[in-house]
C-alpha positions in Angstrom: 21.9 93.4 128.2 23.2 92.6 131.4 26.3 89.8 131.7 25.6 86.8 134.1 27.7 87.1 137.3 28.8 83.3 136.4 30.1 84.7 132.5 32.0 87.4 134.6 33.7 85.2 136.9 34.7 82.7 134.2 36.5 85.4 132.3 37.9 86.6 135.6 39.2 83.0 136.1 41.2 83.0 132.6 44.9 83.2 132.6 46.9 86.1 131.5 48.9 83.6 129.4 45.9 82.6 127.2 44.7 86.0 126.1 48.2 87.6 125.2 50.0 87.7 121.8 51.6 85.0 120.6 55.6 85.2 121.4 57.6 86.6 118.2 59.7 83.6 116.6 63.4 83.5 116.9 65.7 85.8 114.4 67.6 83.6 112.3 71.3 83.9 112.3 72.6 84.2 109.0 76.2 82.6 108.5 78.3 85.7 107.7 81.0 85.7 105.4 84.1 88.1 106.7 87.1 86.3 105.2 89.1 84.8 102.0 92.5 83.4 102.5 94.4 80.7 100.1 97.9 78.7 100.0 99.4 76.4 98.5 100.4 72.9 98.9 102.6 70.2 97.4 99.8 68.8 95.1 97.0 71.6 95.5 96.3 74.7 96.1 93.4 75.8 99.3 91.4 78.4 99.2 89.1 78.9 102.8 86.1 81.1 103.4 85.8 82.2 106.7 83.0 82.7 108.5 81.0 83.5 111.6 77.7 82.4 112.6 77.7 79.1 111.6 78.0 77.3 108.4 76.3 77.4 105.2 75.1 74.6 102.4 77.9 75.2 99.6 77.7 74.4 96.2 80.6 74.1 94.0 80.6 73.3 90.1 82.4 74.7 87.2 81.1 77.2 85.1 81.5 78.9 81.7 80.6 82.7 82.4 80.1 84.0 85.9 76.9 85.7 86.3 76.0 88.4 89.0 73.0 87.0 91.3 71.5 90.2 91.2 71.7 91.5 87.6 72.2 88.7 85.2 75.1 90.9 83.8 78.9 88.8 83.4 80.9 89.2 86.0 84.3 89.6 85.0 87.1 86.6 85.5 90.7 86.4 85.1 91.9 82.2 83.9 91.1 79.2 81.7 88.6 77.9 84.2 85.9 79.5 86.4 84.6 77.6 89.5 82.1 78.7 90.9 81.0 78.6 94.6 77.6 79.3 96.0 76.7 79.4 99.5 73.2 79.2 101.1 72.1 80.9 103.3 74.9 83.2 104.0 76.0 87.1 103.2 78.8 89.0 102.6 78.4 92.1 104.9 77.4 92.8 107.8 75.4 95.4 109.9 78.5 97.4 110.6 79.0 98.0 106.3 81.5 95.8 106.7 82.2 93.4 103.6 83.9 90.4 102.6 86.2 90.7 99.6 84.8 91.8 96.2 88.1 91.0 94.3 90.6 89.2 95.7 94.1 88.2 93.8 96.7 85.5 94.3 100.3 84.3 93.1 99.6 80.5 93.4 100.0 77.9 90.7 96.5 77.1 89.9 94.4 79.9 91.8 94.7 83.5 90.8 92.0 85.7 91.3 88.6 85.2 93.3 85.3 87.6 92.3 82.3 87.7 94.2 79.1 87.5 91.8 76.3 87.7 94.8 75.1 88.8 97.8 71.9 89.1 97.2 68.9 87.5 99.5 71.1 85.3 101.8 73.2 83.8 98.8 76.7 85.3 98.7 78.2 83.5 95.2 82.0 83.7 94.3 83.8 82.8 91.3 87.0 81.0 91.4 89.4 81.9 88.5 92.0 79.1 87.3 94.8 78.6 85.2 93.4 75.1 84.7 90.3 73.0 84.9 91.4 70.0 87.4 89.4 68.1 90.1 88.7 70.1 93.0 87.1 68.7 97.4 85.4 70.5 99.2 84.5 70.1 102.9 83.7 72.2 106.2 85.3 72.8 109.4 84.2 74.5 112.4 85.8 76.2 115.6 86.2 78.6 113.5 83.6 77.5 111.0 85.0 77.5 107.6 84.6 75.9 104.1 87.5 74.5 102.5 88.3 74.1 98.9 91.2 72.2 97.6 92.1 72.2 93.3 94.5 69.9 92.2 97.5 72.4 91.2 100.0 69.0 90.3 101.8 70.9 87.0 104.7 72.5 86.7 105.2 76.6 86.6 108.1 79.1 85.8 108.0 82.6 86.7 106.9 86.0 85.2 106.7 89.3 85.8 103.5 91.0 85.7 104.0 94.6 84.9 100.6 97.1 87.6 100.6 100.6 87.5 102.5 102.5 90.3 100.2 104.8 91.5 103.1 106.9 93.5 105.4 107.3 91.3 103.0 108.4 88.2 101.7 110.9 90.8 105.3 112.1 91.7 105.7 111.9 87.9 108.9 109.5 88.4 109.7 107.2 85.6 109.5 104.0 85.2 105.1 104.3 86.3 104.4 100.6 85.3 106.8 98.1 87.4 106.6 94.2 87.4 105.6 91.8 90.1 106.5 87.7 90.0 103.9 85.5 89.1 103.7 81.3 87.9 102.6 80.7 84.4 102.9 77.4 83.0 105.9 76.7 80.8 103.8 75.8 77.6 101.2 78.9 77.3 103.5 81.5 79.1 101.7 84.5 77.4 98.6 83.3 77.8 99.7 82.9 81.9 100.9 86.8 81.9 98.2 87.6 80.2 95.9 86.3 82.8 98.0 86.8 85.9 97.7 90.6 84.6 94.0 91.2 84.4 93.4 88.9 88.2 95.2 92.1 89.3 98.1 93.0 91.9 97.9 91.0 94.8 96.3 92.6 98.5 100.1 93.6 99.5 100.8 94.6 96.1 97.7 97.0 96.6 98.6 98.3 99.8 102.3 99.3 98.0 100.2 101.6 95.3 100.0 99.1 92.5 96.9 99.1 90.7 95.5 97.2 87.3 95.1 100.0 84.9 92.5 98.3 82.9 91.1 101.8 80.5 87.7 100.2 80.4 88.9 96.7 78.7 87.1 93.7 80.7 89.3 91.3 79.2 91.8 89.8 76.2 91.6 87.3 73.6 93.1 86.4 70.1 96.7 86.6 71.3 98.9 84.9 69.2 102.7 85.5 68.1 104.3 85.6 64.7 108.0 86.4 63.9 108.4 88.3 67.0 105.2 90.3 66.9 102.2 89.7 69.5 98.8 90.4 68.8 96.4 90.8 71.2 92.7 92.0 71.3 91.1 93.9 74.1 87.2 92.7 75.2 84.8 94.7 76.8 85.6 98.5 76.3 88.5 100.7 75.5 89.3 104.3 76.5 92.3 106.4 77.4 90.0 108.8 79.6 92.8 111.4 78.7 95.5 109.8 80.0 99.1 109.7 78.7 99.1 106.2 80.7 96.7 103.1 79.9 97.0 99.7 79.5 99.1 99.4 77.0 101.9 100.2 79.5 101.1 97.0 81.2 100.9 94.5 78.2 103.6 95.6 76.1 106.8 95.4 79.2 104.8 91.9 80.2 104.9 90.1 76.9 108.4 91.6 75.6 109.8 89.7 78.3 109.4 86.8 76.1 112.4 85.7 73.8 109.3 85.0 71.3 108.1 89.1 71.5 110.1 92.0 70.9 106.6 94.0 69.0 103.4 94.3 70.5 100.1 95.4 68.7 97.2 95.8 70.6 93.4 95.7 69.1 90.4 97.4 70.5 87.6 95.0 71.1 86.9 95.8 67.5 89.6 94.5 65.8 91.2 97.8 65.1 95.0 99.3 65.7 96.7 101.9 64.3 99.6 100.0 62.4 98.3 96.4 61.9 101.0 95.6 59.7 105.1 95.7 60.0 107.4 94.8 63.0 106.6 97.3 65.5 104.3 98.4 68.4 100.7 99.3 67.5 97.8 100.6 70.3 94.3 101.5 69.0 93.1 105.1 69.0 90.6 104.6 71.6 94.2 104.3 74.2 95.6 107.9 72.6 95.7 110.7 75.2 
């Protein structure tokens, strides 16, 4: 069938513009989480997320269990108080493999530990542990751009030493391996401070030094109580030497005999169990025997 010289010249007539594809849409800059700092301050203590390319919506609320984005799984805690903060959208990493912190520790009044829970589909999640639930503001800031959250920290504290596994000297094989690092518990619960200042971990410097939490498998403590000079305290979680001559009972028992209240220390696997339950003396399960 032959065209009509008119139809030919009409297309002929049409501008490039109106028969190419459509332009692609804009990437979408995703604010990128590369930084978790903290201090403390007369009344509170801040904790700021740094971040570049922009901000991100934040959510922050308290929470009973910390739950990984991803998985569903708990995500492990040290403190008496979780909060949790959500941002949205926003990511932990970026395209060099670079991260933001998984697990960050610190020696302030109220805050000791922050654990990441997410980054998973432009939400990166973080978990907040505390030694106490108290009122808490958040707000943003920008050039830099980051999100600021202040909890109350208005109590008093004494100091304790933390006892973290010295990964130089246990590999020179020179005594003493477990050595203790200051830390603020609050005067009424002190055990239950040390106890919780030990599994939020040696602090980034601390880390850098060689200092590690030996934690043989155990994701936590409860059930700690002290009678006539003996503390008790059960293990959560898991419980395994892995062969070792050194777990974490090297870490508990120096950090609560520093109490006038301790001179024994029994320690339960997350089943209840220890090898001498009864009489004034130290106890570990099996499951932390070479």
């Amino acid at each position: 069938m032959r065209v009509p010289r008119f139809a030919i010249l009409l297309l002929c007539l049409v501008p490039a513009a109106a028969v190419t594809a459509p332009a692609a849409a804009p990437a979408v800059t995703v604010p990128t989480l590369v930084g978790i700092r903290a201090a403390h301050h007369p009344t509170y203590d801040r904790v700021v997320f740094d971040f570049r390319g922009g901000l991100p919506s934040t959510q922050v609320r308290y929470v009973d269990r910390l739950i990984a984005d991803a998985s569903g799984l708990p995500v492990r805690v040290a403190g008496r108080a979780i909060l949790r903060v959500r941002f949205e959208p926003a990511r932990a990493h970026d395209a060099s493999g670079r991260t933001a912190p998984l697990r960050r520790a610190f020696a302030l009044p109220n805050l000791m530990t922050a654990a990441r829970s997410g980054d998973f589909e432009a939400v990166t999640t973080y978990g907040l542990g505390l030694a106490r639930r108290t009122p808490f503001h958040v707000f943003s800031l920008r050039r830099p751009n980051r999100v600021v959250v202040d909890v109350r920290a208005a109590f008093p504290t004494v100091s304790g030493g933390v006892y973290f596994l010295d990964r130089d000297r246990f590999a020179a094989s020179s005594e003493p391996f477990f050595v203790p690092r200051p830390r603020p518990v609050r005067p009424g619960t002190p055990a239950t401070g040390l106890m919780d200042r030990l599994f939020a971990g040696p602090l980034p410097a601390e880390q850098a030094d060689g200092l590690r939490l030996l934690r043989s498998r155990a994701t936590g403590w409860t059930r700690l109580r002290i009678d006539r000079q003996v503390a008790r305290v059960q293990l959560t979680g898991g419980c395994s030497s892995g062969g070792s001559t050194v777990t974490i009972a090297g870490e508990i028992m120096p950090t609560l005999r520093q109490l006038d209240s301790v001179r024994w220390v029994k320690i339960y696997d997350p089943a209840g169990r220890t090898e001498v339950p009864t009489g004034r003396r130290d106890s570990i399960p099996a499951c932390l025997e070479p």
